[in-house]
C-alpha positions as CSV (number, residue, x, y, z in Angstrom):
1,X,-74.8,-31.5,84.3
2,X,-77.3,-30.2,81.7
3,X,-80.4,-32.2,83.2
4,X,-82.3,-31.3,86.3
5,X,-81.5,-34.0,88.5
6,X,-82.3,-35.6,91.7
7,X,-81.5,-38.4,93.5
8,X,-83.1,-40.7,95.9
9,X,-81.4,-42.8,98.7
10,X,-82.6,-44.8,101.4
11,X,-81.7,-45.6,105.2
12,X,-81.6,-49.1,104.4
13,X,-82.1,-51.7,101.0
14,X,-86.0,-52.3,100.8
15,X,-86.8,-48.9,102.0
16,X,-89.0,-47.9,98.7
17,X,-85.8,-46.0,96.8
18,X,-87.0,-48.1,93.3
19,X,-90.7,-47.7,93.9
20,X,-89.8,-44.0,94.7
21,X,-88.0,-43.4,91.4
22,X,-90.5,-45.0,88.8
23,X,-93.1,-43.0,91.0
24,X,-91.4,-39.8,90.6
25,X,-90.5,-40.3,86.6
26,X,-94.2,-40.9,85.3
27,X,-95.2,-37.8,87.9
28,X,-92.9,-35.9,85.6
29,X,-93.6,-37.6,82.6
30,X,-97.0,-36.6,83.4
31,X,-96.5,-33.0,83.2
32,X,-94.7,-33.6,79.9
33,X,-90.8,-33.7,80.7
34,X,-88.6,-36.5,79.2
35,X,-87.1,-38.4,82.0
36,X,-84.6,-41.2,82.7
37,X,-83.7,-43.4,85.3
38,X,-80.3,-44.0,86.2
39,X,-78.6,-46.2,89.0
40,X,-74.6,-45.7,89.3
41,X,-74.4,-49.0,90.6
42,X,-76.8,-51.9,91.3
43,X,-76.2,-55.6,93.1
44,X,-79.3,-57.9,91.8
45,X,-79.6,-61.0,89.9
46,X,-82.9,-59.2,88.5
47,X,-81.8,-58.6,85.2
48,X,-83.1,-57.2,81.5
49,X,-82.1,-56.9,78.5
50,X,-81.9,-53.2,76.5
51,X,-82.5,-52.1,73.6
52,X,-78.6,-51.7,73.1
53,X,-77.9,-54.8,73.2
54,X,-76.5,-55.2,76.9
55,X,-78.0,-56.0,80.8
56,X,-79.1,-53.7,83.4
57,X,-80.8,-54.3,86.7
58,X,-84.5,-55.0,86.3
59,X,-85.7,-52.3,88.1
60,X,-84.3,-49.5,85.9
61,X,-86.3,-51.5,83.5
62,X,-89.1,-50.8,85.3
63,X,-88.5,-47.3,85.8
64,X,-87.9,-46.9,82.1
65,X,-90.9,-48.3,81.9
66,X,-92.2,-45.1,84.0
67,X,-90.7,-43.0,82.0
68,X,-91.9,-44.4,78.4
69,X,-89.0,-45.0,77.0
70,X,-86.6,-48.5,76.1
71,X,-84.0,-49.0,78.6
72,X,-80.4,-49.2,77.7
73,X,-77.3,-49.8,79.1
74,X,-76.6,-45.8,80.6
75,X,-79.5,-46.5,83.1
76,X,-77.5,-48.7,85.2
77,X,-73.4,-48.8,84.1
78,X,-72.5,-51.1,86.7
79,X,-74.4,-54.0,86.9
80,X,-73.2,-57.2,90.3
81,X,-74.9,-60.2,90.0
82,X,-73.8,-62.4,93.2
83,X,-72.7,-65.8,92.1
84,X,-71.1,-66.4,95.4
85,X,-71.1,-65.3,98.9
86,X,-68.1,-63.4,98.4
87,X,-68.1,-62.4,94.7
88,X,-70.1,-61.8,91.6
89,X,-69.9,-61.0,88.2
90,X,-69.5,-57.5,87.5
91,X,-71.1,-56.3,84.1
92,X,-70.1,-52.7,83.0
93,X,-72.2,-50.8,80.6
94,X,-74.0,-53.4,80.0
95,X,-71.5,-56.8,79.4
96,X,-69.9,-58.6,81.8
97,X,-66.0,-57.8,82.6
98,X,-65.7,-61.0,84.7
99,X,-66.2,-62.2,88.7
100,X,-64.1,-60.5,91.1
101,X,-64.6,-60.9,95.1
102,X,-65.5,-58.1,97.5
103,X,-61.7,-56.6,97.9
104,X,-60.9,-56.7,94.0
105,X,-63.9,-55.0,93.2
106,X,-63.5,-52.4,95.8
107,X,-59.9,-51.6,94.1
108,X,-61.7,-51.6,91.1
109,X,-63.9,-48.7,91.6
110,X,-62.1,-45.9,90.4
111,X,-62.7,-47.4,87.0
112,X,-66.0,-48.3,87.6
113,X,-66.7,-44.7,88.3
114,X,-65.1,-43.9,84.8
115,X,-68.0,-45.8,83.1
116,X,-71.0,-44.2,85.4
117,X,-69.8,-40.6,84.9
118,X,-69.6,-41.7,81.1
119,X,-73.2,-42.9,81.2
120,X,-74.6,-39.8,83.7
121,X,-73.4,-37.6,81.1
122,X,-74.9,-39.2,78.1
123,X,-78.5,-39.3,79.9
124,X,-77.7,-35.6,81.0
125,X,-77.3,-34.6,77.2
126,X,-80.7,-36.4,76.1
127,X,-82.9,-36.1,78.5
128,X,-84.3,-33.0,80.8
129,X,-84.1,-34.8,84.0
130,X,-82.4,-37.8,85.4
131,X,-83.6,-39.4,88.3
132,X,-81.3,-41.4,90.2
133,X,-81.3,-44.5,92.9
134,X,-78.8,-44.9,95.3
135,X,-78.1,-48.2,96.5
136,X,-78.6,-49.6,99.9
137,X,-77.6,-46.8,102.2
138,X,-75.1,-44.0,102.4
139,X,-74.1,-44.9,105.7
140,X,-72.8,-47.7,105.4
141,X,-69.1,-46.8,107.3
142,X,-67.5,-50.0,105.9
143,X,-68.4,-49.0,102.2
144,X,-67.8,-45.0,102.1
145,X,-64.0,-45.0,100.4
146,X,-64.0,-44.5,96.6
147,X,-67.8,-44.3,96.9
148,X,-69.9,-45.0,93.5
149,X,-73.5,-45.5,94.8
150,X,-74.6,-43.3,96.8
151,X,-73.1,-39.8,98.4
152,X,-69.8,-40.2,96.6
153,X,-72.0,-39.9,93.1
154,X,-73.7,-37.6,94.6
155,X,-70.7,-35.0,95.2
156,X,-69.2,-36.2,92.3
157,X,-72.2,-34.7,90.1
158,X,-73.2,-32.1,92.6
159,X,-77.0,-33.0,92.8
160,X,-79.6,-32.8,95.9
161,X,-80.3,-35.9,97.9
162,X,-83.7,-37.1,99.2
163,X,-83.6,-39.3,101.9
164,X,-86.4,-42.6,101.9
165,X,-87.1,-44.6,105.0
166,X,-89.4,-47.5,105.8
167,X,-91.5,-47.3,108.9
168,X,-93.2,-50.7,108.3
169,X,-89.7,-51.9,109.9
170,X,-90.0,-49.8,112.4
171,X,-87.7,-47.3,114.0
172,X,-88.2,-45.0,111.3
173,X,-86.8,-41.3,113.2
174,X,-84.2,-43.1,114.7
175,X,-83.3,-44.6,111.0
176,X,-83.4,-40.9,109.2
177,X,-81.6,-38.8,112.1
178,X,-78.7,-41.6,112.3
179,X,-78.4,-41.6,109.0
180,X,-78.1,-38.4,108.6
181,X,-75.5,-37.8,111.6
182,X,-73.2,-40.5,110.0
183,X,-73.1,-38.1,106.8
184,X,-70.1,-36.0,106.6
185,X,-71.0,-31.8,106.7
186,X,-71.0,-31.5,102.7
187,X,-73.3,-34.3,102.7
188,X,-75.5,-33.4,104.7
189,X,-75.9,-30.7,103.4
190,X,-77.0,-31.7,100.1
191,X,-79.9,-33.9,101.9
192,X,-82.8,-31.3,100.9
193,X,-85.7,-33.7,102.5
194,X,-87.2,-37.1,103.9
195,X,-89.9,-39.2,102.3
196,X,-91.3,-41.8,105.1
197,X,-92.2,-45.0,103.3
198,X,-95.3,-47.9,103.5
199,X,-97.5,-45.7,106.2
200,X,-100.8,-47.4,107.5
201,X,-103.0,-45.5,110.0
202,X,-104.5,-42.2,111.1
203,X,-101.8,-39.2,109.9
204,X,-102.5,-37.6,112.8
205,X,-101.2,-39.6,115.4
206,X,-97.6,-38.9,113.1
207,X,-97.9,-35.3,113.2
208,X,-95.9,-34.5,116.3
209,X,-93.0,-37.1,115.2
210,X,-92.5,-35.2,112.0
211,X,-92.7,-32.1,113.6
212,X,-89.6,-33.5,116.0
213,X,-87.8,-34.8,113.2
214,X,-88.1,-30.9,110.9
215,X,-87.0,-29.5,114.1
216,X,-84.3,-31.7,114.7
217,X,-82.8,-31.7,111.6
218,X,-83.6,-28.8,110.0
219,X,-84.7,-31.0,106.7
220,X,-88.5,-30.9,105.8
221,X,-90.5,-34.4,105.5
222,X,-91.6,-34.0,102.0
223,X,-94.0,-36.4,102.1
224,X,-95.7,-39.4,104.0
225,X,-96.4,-42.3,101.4
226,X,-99.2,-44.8,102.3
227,X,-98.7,-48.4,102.4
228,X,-100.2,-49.3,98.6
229,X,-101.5,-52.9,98.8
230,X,-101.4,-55.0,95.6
231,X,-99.2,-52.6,93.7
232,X,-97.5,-55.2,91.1
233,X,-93.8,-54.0,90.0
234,X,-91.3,-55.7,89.3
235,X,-88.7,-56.5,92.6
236,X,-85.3,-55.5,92.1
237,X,-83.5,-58.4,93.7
238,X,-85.1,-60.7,96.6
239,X,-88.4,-62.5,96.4
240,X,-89.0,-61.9,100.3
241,X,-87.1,-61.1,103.6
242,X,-88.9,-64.3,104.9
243,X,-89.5,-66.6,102.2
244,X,-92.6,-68.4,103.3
245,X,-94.7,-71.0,101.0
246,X,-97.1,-68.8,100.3
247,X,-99.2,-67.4,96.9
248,X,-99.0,-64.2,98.0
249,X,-97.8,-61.1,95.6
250,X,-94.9,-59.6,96.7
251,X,-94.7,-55.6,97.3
252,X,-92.2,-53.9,94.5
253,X,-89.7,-53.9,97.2
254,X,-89.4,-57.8,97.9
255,X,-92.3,-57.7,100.6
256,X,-95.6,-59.8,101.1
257,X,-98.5,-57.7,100.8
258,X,-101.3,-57.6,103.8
259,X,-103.8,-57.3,100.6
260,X,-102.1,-60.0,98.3
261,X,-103.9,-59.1,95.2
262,X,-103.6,-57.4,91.6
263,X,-104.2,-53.7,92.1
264,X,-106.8,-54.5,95.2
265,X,-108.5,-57.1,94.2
266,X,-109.7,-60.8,94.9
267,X,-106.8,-61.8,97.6
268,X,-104.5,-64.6,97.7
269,X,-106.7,-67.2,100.1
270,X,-109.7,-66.4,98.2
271,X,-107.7,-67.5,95.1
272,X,-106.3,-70.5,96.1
273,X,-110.0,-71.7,97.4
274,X,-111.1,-71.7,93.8
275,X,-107.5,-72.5,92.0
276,X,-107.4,-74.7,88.9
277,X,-104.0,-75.5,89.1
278,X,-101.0,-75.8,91.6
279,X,-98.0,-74.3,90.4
280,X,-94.6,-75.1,92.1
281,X,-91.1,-73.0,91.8
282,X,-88.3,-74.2,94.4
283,X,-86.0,-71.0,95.5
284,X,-82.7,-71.8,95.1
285,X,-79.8,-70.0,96.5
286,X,-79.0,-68.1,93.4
287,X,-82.3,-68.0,91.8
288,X,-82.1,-65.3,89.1
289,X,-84.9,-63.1,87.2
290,X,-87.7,-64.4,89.5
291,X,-90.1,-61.9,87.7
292,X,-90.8,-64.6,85.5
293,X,-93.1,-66.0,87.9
294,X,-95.7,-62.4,88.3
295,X,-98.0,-63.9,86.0
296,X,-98.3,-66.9,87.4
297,X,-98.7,-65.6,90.9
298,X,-100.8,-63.3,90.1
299,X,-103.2,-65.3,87.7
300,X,-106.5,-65.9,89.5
301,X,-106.8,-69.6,88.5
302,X,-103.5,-70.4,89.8
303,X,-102.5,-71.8,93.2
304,X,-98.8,-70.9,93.4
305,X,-95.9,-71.2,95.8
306,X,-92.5,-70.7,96.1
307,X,-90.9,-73.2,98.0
308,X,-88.2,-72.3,100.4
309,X,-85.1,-74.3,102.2
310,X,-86.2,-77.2,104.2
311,X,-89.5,-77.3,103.0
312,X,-91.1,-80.1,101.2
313,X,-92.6,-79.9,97.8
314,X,-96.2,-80.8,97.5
315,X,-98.4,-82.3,95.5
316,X,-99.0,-79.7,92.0
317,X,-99.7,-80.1,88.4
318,X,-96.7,-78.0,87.5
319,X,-92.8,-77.4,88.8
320,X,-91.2,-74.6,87.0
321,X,-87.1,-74.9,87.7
322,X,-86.4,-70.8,87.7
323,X,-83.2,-69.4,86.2
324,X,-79.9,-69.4,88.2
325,X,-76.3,-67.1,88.5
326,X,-74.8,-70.0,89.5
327,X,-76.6,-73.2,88.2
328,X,-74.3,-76.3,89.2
329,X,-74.3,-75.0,93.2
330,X,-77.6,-74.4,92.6
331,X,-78.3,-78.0,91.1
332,X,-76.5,-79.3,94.5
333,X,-78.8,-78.0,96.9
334,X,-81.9,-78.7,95.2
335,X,-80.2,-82.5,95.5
336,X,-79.6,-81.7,98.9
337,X,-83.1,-80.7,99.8
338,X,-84.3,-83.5,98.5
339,X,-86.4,-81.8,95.4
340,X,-85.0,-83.9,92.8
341,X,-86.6,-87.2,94.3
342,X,-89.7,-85.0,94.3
343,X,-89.8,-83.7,90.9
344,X,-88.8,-87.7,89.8
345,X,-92.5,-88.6,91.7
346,X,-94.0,-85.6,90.7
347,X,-93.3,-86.9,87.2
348,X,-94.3,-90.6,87.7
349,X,-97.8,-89.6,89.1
350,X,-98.0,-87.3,85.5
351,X,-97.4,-83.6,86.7
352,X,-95.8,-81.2,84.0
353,X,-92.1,-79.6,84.6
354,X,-90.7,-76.7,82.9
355,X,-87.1,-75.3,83.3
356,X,-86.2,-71.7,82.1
357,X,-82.8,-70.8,81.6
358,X,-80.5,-72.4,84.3
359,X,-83.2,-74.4,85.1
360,X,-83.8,-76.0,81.3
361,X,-79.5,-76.4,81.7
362,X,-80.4,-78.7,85.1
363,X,-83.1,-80.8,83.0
364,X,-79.9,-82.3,81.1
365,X,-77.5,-84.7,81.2
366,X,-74.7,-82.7,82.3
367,X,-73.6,-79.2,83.3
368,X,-69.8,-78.4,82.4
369,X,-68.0,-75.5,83.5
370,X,-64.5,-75.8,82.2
371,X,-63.4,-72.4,82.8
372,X,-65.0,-72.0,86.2
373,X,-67.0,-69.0,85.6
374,X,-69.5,-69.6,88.6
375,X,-67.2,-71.7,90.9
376,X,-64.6,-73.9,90.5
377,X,-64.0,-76.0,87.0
378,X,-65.5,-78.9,86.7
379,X,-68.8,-80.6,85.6
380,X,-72.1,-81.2,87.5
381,X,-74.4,-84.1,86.9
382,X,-77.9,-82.8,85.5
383,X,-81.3,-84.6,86.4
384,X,-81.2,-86.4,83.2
385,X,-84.7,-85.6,82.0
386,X,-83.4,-84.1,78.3
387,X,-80.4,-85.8,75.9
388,X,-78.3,-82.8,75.7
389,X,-75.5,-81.2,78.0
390,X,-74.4,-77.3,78.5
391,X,-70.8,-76.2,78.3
392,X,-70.6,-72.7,79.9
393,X,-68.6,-69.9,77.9
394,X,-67.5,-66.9,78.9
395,X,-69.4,-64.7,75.9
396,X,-72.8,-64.3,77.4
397,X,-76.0,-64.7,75.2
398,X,-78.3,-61.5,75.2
399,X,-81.2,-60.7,73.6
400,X,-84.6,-59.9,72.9
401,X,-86.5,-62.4,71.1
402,X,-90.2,-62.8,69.9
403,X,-91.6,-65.8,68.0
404,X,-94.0,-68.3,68.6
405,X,-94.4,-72.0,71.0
406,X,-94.2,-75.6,69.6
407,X,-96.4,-76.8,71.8
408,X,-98.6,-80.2,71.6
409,X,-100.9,-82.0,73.4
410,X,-100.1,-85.3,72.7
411,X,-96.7,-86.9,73.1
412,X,-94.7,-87.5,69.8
413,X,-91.4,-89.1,68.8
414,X,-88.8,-86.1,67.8
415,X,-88.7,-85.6,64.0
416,X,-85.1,-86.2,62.7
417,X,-83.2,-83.2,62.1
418,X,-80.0,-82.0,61.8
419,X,-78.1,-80.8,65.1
420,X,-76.9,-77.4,66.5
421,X,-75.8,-75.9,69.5
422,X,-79.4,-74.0,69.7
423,X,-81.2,-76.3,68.1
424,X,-82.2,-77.3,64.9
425,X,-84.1,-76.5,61.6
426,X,-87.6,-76.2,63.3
427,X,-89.9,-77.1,60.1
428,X,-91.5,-79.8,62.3
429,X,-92.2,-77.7,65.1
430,X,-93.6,-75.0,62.7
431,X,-96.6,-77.2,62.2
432,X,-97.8,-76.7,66.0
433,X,-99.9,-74.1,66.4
434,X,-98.4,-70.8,66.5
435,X,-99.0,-69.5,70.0
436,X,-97.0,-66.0,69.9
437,X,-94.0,-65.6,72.4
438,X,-91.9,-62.6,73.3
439,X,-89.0,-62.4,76.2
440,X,-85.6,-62.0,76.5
441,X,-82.4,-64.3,77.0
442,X,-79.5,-63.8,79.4
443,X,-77.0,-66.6,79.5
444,X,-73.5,-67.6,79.4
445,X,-74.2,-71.5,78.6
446,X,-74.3,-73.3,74.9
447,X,-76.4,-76.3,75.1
448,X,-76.6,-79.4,72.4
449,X,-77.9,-82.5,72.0
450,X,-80.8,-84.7,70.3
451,X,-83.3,-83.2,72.7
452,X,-83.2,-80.2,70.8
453,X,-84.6,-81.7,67.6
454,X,-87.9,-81.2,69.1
455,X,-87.7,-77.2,70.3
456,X,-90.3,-75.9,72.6
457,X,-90.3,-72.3,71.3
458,X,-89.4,-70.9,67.6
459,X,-87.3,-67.3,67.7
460,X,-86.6,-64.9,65.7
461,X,-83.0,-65.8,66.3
462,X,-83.7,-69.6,65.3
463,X,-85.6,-72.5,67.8
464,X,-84.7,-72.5,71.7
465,X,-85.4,-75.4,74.1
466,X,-86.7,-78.5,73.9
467,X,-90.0,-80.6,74.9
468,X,-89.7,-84.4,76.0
469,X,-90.5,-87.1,74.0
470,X,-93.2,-88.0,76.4
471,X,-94.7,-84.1,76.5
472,X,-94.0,-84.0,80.5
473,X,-90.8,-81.5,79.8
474,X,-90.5,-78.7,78.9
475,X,-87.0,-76.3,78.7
476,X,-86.4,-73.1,77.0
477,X,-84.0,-70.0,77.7
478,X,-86.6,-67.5,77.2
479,X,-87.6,-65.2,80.5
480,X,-90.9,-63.9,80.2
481,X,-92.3,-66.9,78.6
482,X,-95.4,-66.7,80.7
483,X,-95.9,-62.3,80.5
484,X,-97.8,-62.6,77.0
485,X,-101.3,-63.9,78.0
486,X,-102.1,-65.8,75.1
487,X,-98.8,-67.5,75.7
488,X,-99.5,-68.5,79.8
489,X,-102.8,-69.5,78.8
490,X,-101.5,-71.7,75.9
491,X,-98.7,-73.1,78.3
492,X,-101.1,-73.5,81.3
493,X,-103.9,-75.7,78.9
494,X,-100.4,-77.9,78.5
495,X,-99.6,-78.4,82.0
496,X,-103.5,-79.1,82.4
497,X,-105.7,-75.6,83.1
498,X,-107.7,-75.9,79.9
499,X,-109.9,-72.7,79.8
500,X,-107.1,-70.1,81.1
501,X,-107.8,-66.5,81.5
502,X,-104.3,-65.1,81.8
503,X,-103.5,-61.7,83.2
504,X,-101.8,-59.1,81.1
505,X,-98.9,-58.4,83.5
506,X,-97.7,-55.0,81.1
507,X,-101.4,-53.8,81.6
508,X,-101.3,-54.3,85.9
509,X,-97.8,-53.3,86.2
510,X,-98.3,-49.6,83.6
511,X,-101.4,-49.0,86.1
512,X,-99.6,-49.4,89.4
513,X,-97.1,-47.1,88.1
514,X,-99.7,-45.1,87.7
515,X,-101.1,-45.6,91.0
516,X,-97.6,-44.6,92.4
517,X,-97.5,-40.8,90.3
518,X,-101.3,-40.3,91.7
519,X,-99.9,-40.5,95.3
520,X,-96.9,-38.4,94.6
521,X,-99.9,-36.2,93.6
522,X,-101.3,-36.5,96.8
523,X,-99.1,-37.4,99.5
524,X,-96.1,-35.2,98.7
525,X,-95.2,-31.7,98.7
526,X,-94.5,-31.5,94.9
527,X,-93.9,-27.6,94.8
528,X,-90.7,-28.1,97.1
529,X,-89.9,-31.6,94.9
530,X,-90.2,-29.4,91.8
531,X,-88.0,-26.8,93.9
532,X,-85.3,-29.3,94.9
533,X,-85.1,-30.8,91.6
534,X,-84.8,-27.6,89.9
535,X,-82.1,-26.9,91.9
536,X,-84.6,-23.6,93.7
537,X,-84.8,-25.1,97.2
């Protein structure tokens, strides 16, 4: 192990081990080291695409992002995106191997390990430190044999451990020392120090706590983080422990801020008092990539809510149908909660919908899944809004695209033009004004039909999507479609907000990161973090 390396783990998921990582790359970016992130093994249906061509988790993405550099595929070699309660997809180095459930996959873990020693060592040879996220925690009893994410790694590279823990949950001494005391003497001892999480109140009254917990254990707190309010990263996995129908931002971790606004400013009531436009995105059970939506919830014109099980949809000028791991279960229980009689009525009284990714595939006529790659074979009836049906393969589609939207403001009949599984020849839709576009596609489907004729978006990999006849319906498979401001604002004048003022979402998430490596400045010992991660303490 060439690179100086350290690596963070946490008491519980959520406790701040993602936020801690991205905060502790730029800190060392900062004082002029090159840094990576790197996650053995991560369970999210947050997903990006690298520069190599494959699909990590979202939040080494992000930490990349910390650390200045493109992501690729070595930041995260094992990759399991749920698409049941019981299985997932398991994607090594970045492409997917297939679905196996929880006891195949925990066979399959020696040669899982294979691949994330492979990828530890290629970041150790370019880079002078590698920062590393555990995953959920390292005492999980059930979970400990054959070990890739967290203390087995750990001993299998020989590097320190830094231990994270939440007291916003509460319980926070009792969640460090038991963790701790379930570790096995080796492990233990390789725990060089605790980092309490999401603080809020007077230091002082702490003080004789973290004295206790020093003497107990013998491990120094290395530092108490404050509760940041409005810090806007991207989540790893969840959009909330309690999914409420709320506008509010969500902390990095998955959690509603007190302060719901972009980097401290204008909260969420106070935005929906003076909102333009009501934006609607129903939370499916496998709802995937949900950081398409941080633009729109953070836009200050904007009125948006995610709308949860058993909840009604309300009146809105726009439903955006998110992506999805497993699109035709997905597609049932939006039937079952009654949203598709909603979105029919939200369409007869004029409102605007857009579907991206799984949700563009439930906007046709039929969803087919021969070789039942996210349940059983079989084939799903779609809402019927766009001529055209999806026929899921196994070869997954990723890439990074850029290029421009076909939008107009009027409704038009589609211009004749030849059919393809992507759509076709887009010289009609050139003529639309060329709005520019960037974002990325992750997909396993192939969709075709007449719809396509008219695309909604023109790539640099040929046209995506489609727009209704009537200009009410809008699908594409691009994520991101609303992070470029020029390209929410030009989407939002088409559901209706005519004089947009768009966020850049880059510019808010680059400063919170730098928020983050100003408070390992200041709330964290950084001579003993230096010391541990130089392998001194």
């Amino acid at each position: 192990m060439s690179a100086k390396t350290i690596m963070v783990q946490g008491c519980t998921s959520d406790a701040g081990k993602s936020t801690l990582v991205a905060a502790i790359c730029r800190w060392l970016v900062r004082r002029g080291m090159r840094v990576a992130p790197f996650k053995p093994q991560n369970m999210a249906l947050n997903s990006a695409v690298t520069a190599d061509g494959g699909e990590i988790g979202r939040a080494q993405a992000a930490q990349a992002m910390a650390c200045r550099i493109a992501p690729t595929t070595d930041m995260n070699p094992v990759l399991l995106k749920p698409n049941s309660d019981v299985g997932a997809q398991v994607i090594i180095q970045g492409h997917a191997i297939g679905n196996m459930d929880a006891l195949d996959y925990h066979a399959y873990k020696a040669t899982a390990q294979a691949a994330v020693l492979d990828s530890f060592a290629r970041l150790c040879a370019q880079y002078e430190a590698v920062i590393v996220e555990g995953a959920g925690s390292p005492a999980e009893i059930n979970l400990r044999a054959n070990d890739i994410a967290n203390m087995g790694f750990a001993e299998a590279v020989d590097c320190p451990v830094i231990i994270v823990a939440d007291i916003d949950r509460g319980g926070v001494f009792a969640h460090l020392v038991g963790t701790l005391d379930l570790l096995s003497e080796t492990e233990q001892a390789r725990v060089k120090g605790f980092v309490i999480n999401r603080f809020r109140g007077d230091i002082a009254l702490l003080q004789n706590g973290l004295d206790w917990l020093e003497k107990r254990t013998g491990k120094p707190v290395l530092g108490v983080l404050p509760y940041l309010h409005g810090l806007q990263l991207e989540a790893e996995d969840g959009i909330s422990r309690d999914l409420a129908p709320s506008p509010q931002p969500l902390s990095p971790e998955g959690r509603g801020a007190q302060n719901p606004s972009p980097l401290g400013g204008e909260g969420g009531a106070q935005r929906r008092e003076r909102a333009l436009l009501r934006v609607i995105t129903p939370v499916t059970p496998r709802i995937s990539n949900h950081t398409d939506f941080d633009a729109l919830r953070l836009h200050p014109q904007i009125d948006f809510r995610f709308i949860g099980p058993d909840e009604t949809i309300p009146a809105a000028d726009l439903i955006v149908l998110p992506g999805s791991k497993a699109v035709r279960a997905d597609l049932a229980f939006l039937r079952q909660q009654g949203w598709d009689t909603a979105i029919a009525k939200h369409l007869r009284y004029g409102g605007k919908l857009i579907g991206i990714c799984g949700g563009f595939q439930m906007l046709g006529a039929e969803i087919a899944d021969p070789d039942g790659l996210e349940g059983a074979p079989g084939v799903a009836l779609g809402l019927g809004y766009l001529a055209m049906r999806t026929t899921l393969a196994s070869a997954k589609q990723l890439r990074n695209e850029q290029g421009w939207l076909c939008l107009s403001d009027k409704p038009s009949p589609p211009t004749p033009l030849p059919q393809g599984a992507r759509g076709a020849s887009s010289t009609a839709a050139a003529a639309a004004t060329k709005i520019p576009v960037q974002g990325y596609e992750i997909h396993a489907g192939v969709t075709s039909g007449p719809a396509l004729e008219r695309p909604a978006v023109q790539l640099s990999g040929g046209p995506d999507g489609a727009i209704s006849d009537d200009n009410q319906i809008l699908g594409t498979y691009l994520h991101g479609l609303f992070d470029s401001p020029a390209a929410c604002d030009a989407l939002l004048a088409w559901a209706g907000l005519t004089e947009a003022k768009s966020p850049d979402i880059a510019a808010l998430r680059d400063a919170s990161i730098e928020r983050l490596a100003d408070t390992i400045e200041e709330f964290m010992d950084t001579e003993k973090l230096m010391a541990i991660l130089e392998g001194r303490a």
